[in-house]
TISE-977687 format. One record per residue: residue in one letter; chain; x, y, z of N, C-alpha, C in turn. Coordinates in nm, 2 decimals, padded with zeros to 4 digits. Example, Ala and Ser with C-alpha at 12.3 -4.5 7.8 and 13.67 -1.06 7.14 Angstrom:
2
+------+-------+--------+--------+--------+--------+--------+--------+--------+--------+--------+
: resn : chain :    npx :    npy :    npz :   capx :   capy :   capz :    cpx :    cpy :    cpz :
+------+-------+--------+--------+--------+--------+--------+--------+--------+--------+--------+
:    A :     A :  01.32 : -00.57 :  00.78 :  01.23 : -00.45 :  00.78 :  01.32 : -00.33 :  00.78 :
:    S :     A :  01.28 : -00.22 :  00.71 :  01.37 : -00.11 :  00.71 :  01.29 :  00.00 :  00.79 :
+------+-------+--------+--------+--------+--------+--------+--------+--------+--------+--------+
// end
This chain:
79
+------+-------+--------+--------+--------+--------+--------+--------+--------+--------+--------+
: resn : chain :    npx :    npy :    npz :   capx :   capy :   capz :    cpx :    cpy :    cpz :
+------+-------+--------+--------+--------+--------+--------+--------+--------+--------+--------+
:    X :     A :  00.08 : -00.12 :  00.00 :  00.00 :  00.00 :  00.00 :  00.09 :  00.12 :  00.00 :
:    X :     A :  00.02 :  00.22 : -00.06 :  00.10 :  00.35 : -00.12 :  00.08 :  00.42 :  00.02 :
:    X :     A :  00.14 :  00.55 :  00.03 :  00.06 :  00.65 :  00.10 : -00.03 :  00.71 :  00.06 :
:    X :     A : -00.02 :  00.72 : -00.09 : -00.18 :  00.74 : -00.13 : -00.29 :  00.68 : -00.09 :
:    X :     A : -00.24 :  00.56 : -00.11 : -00.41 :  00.48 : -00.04 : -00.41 :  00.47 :  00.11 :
:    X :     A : -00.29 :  00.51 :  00.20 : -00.36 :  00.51 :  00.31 : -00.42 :  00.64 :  00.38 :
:    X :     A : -00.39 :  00.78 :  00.28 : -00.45 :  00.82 :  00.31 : -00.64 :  00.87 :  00.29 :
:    X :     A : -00.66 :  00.77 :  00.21 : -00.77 :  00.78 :  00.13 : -00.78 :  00.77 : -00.04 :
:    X :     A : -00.66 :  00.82 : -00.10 : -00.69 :  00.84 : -00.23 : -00.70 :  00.75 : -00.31 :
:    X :     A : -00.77 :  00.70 : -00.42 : -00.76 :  00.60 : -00.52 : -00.68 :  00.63 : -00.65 :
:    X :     A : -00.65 :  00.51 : -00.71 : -00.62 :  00.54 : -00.83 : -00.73 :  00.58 : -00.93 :
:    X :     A : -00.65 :  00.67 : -01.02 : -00.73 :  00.76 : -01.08 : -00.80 :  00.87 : -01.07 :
:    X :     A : -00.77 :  00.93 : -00.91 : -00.81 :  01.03 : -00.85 : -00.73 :  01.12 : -00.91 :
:    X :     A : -00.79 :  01.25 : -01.00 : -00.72 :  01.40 : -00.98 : -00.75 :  01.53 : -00.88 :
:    X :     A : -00.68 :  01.57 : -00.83 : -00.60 :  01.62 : -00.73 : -00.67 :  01.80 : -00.79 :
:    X :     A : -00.76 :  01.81 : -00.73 : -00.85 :  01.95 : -00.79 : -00.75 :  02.11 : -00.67 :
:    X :     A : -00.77 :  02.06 : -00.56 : -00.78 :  02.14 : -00.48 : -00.71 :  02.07 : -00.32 :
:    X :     A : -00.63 :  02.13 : -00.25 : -00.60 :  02.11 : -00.12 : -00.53 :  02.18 : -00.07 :
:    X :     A : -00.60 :  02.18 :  00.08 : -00.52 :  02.27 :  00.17 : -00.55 :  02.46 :  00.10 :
:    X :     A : -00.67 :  02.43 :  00.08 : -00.69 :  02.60 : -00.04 : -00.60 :  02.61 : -00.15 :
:    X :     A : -00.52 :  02.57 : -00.17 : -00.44 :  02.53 : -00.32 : -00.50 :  02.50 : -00.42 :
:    X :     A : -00.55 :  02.53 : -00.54 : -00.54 :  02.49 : -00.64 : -00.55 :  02.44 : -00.72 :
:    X :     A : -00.49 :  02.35 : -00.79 : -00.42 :  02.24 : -00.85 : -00.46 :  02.29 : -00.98 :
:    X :     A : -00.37 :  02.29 : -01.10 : -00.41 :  02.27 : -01.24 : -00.30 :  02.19 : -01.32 :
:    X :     A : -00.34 :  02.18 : -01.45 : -00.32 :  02.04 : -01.49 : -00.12 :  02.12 : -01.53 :
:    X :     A : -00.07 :  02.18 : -01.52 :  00.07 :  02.13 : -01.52 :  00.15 :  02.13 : -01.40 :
:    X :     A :  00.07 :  02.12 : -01.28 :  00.10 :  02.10 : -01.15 :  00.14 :  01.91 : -01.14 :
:    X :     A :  00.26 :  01.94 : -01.04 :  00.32 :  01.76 : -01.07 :  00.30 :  01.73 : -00.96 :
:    X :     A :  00.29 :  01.60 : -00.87 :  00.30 :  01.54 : -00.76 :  00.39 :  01.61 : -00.67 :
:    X :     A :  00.50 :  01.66 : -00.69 :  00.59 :  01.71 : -00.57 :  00.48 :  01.89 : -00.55 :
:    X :     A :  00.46 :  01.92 : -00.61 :  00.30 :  02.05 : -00.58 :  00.27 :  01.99 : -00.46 :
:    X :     A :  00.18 :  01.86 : -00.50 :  00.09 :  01.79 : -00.40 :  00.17 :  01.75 : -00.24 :
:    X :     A :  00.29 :  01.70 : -00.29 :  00.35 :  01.67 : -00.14 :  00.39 :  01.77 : -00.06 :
:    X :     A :  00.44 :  01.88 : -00.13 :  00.48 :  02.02 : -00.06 :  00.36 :  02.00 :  00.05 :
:    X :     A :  00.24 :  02.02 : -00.04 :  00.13 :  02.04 :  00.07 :  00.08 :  01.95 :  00.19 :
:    X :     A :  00.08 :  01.84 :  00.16 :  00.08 :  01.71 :  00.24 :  00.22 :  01.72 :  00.36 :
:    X :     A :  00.29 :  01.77 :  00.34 :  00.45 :  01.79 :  00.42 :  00.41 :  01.94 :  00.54 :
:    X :     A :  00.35 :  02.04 :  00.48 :  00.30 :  02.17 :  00.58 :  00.17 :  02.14 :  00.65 :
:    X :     A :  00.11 :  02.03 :  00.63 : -00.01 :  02.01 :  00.71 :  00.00 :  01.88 :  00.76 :
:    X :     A :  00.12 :  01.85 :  00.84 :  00.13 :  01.71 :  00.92 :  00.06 :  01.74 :  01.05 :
:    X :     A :  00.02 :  01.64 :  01.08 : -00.07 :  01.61 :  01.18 : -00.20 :  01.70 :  01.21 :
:    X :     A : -00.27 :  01.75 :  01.11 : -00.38 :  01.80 :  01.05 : -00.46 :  01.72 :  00.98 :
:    X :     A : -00.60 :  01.76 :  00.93 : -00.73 :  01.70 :  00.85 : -00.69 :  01.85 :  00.73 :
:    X :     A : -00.63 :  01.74 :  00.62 : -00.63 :  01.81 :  00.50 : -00.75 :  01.81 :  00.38 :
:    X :     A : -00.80 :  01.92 :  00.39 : -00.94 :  01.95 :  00.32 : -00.92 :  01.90 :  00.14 :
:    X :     A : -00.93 :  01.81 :  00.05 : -00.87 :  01.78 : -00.05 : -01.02 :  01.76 : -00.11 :
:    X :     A : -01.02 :  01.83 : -00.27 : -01.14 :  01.80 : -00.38 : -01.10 :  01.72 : -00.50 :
:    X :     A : -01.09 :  01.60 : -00.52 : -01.08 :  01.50 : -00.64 : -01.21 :  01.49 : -00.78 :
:    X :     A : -01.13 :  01.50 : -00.89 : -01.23 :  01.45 : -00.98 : -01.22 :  01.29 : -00.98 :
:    X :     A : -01.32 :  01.24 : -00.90 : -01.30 :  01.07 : -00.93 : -01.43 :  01.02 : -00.99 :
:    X :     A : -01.33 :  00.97 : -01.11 : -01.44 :  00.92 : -01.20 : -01.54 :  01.02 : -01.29 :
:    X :     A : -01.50 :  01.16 : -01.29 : -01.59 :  01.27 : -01.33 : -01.67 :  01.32 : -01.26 :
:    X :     A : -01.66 :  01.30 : -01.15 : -01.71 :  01.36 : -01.02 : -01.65 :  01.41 : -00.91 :
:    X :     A : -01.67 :  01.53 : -00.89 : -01.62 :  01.58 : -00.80 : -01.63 :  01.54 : -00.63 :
:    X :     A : -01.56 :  01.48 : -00.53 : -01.54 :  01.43 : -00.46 : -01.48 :  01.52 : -00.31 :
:    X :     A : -01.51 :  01.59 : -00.19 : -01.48 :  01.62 : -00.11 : -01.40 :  01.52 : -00.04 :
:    X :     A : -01.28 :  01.49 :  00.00 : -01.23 :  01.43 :  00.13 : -01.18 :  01.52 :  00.24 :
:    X :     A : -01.15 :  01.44 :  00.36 : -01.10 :  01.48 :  00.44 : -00.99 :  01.41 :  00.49 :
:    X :     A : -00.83 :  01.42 :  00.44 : -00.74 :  01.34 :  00.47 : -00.67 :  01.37 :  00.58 :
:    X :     A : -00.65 :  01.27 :  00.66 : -00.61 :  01.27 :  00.83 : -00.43 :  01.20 :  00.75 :
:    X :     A : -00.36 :  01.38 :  00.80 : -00.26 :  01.34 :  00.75 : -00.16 :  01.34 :  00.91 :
:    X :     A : -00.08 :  01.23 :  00.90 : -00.01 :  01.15 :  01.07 :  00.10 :  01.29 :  01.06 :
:    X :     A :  00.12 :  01.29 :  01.19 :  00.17 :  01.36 :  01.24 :  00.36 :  01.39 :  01.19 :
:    X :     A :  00.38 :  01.29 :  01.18 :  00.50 :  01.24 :  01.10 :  00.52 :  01.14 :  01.01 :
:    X :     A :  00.58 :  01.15 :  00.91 :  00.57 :  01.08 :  00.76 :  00.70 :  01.01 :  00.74 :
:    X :     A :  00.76 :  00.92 :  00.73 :  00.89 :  00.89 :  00.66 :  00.95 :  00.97 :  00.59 :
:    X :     A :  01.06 :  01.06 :  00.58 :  01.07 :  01.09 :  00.40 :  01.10 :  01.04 :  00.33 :
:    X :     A :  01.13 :  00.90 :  00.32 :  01.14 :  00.77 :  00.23 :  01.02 :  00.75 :  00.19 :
:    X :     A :  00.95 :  00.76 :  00.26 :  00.76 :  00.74 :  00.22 :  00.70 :  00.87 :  00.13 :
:    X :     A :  00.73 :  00.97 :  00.17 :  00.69 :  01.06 :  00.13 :  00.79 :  01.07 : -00.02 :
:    X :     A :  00.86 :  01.07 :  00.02 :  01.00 :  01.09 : -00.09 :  01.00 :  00.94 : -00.24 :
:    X :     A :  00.95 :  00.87 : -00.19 :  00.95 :  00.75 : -00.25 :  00.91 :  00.73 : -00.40 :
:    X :     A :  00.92 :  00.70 : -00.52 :  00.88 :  00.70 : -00.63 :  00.77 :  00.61 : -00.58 :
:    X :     A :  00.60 :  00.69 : -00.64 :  00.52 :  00.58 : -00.63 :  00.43 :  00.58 : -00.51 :
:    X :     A :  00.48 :  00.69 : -00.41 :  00.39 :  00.71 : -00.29 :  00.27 :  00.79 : -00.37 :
:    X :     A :  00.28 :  00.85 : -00.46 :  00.13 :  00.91 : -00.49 :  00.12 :  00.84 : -00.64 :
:    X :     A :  00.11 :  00.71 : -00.72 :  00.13 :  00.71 : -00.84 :  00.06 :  00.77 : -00.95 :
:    X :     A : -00.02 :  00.82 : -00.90 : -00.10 :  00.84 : -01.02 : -00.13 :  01.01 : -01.04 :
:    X :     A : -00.10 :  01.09 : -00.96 : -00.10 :  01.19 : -00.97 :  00.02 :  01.28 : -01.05 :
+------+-------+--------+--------+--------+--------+--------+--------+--------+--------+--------+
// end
């Protein structure tokens, strides 16, 4: 299991919005970890298009992360 999936996200999920950020389409996965990295041990507010639908989560991001985890090719694959 990725960190993606344990924090909630599926594959094929795109990455609309989090943490009040943004997201557009030439934004790359290290965008997304920046953000996931300043909201440790926080509930990060995230909006996915999954499946063509817009999707609210609420990701319960741990207090401390590996940065081999975080850092890892493949902790977010799909994004």
């Amino acid at each position: 299991r990725t960190l993606a999936d344990k924090l909630g996200l599926r594959a094929g999920d795109r990455i609309v919005s989090a943490g009040g950020r943004r997201f557009k389409a030439d934004d790359d996965v290290e965008d997304f970890k920046l953000v996931v990295e300043a909201n440790l041990g926080r509930v990060l507010k995230v909006l996915v298009n999954r499946r063509g639908k817009m999707k609210a989560l609420q990701l319960k991001i741990p207090a401390e992360i590996p940065q081999e985890s975080l850092r890892a090719q493949g902790a977010f694959p799909w994004l």
